[in-house]
C-alpha angles and dihedrals in degrees: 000000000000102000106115108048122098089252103051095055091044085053089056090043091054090053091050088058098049087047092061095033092050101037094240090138094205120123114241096265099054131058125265126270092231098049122200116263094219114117105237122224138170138220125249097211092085082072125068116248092250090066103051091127088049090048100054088040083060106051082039098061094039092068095251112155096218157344149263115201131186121239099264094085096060081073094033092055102032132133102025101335090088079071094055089047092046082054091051099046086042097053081044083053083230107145103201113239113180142014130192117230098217097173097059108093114178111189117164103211090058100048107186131148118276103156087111098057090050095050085058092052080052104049093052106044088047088057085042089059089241130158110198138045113190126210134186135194123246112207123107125272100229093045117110091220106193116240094252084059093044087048097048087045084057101047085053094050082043092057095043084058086053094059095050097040074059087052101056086258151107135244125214134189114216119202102218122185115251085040136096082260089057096107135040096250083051097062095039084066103045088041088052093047091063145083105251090206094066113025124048137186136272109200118196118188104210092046099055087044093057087047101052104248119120104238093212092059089044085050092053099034090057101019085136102055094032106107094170139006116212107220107213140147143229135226109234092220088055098050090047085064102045091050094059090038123343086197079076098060101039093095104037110114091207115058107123136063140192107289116277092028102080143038104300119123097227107178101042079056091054086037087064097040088060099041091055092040090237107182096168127117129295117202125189124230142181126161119137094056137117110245115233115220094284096052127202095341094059099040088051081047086063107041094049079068097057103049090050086052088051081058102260116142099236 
């Protein structure tokens, strides 16, 4: 779909360098003889809510190996309907990876107790035979918040990891743009306010670009806190701006793109994987972005191929 623009063909000339430089003897539009071990997923969100069912046909039958939704469907699916959708994950063989807990805010300068709606987060995704529950900040990227505020941000976050490790479960922190985590110096200091033991790292790729991190630095830097990477584009448009000013980009509704087509810098990111040994999963977003003629299926279409080019077993 995406084989003519500029790119798209910089993206396969990249490959084709980190094939030669890794050893990997496969040409840029195949997939690499030494595959890479990670589980590949993909996230829900590129979908409306009114085609959940589609949306999970679709990564199904695309060979994906699970799912990321989004926290509506802890109260679309409650009561004994978490039951009817476990049945339903389980007959498309999707393990559900991840689930975003929406409905947790914290904002540290509003610091309330949300360890309840957490635990509920908690209760349903472990009955739902899930892994990973994923938390942002939600401070505000140009605010100079003092130490004492970052550290109490971090107890609270501590304390939420404690209640899905409780759980079975896993807590990651998930740097977002337009949040204290949007830039690199800003998730150094959330990461470092909490305890390592019960709150990870998810990494997304776009995010950390527009924000003017370098996602493989961030993957080896943390490799050992990181539980899931999110593999998502970004429109070059869209990093040209942010690199001038990312407060011009904060309010624009189209700022990603499907994987190889945009900024992000793809095989320094597999270069790292492969350096740290990072065997996690690796789930596939995309949300902010415009849908071609074909929508999300297509788009999910695309980026399967991409993946499989970057050397993942989809």
């Amino acid at each position: 779909m995406h084989r003519h623009c500029p790119g798209r063909r910089n993206f396969l000339k990249q490959l084709g360098a980190l094939a030669v430089a890794g050893g990997l003897h496969g040409s840029p539009g195949k997939s690499p003889v030494n595959p890479l071990p990670n589980p590949v997923g993909y996230a829900t969100i590129s979908w409306p809510e009114s085609m959940f069912e589609q949306a999970l046909e679709t990564i199904s039958g695309l060979g994906f190996k699970g799912v990321q939704m989004l926290g509506w469907v802890r109260e679309a699916y409650r009561g004994s309907r978490v039951e009817t959708l476990r049945d339903r994950l389980r007959a498309l063989k999707l393990q559900p990876a991840a689930l975003s807990c929406s409905n947790v805010v914290l904002d540290p300068e509003k610091p309330r107790d949300e360890t309840g709606e957490l635990r509920a987060y908690a209760a349903f995704f472990q009955r739902l035979g899930g892994f990973y529950l994923q938390v942002t900040d939600g401070g505000k990227p140009r605010k100079r918040y003092s130490a004492e505020t970052i550290q109490q941000l971090g107890a609270r976050m501590t304390d939420m990891g404690k209640i899905a490790r409780d759980h079975g479960l896993t807590l990651g922190y998930h740097p977002h743009f337009g949040t204290i985590g949007e830039t690199r110096e800003g998730l150094a200091r959330v990461l470092e306010a909490t305890d390592p033991r019960y709150v990870k790292l998810i990494a997304d790729v776009g995010h950390l670009t527009l924000g003017g991190a370098d996602p493989a630095e961030v993957v080896r830097t943390y490799h050992d806190r990181l539980i899931f990477l999110h593999l998502k584009d970004v429109r070059r448009d869209a990093a040209e701006r942010a690199a001038k000013s990312r407060d011009s980009v904060r309010r624009e509704r189209y700022v990603f793109c499907e994987i190889g087509t945009g900024a992000v810098n793809f095989p320094s990111i597999i270069q790292a994987f492969r350096d740290t040994a990072f065997t996690g999963w690796v789930i596939v977003e995309l949300d902010g972005y415009k849908r071609g003629p074909g929508g999300a299926d297509a788009s999910a279409q695309t980026n399967k191929e991409a993946v499989q080019k970057l050397g993942f077993r989809v």
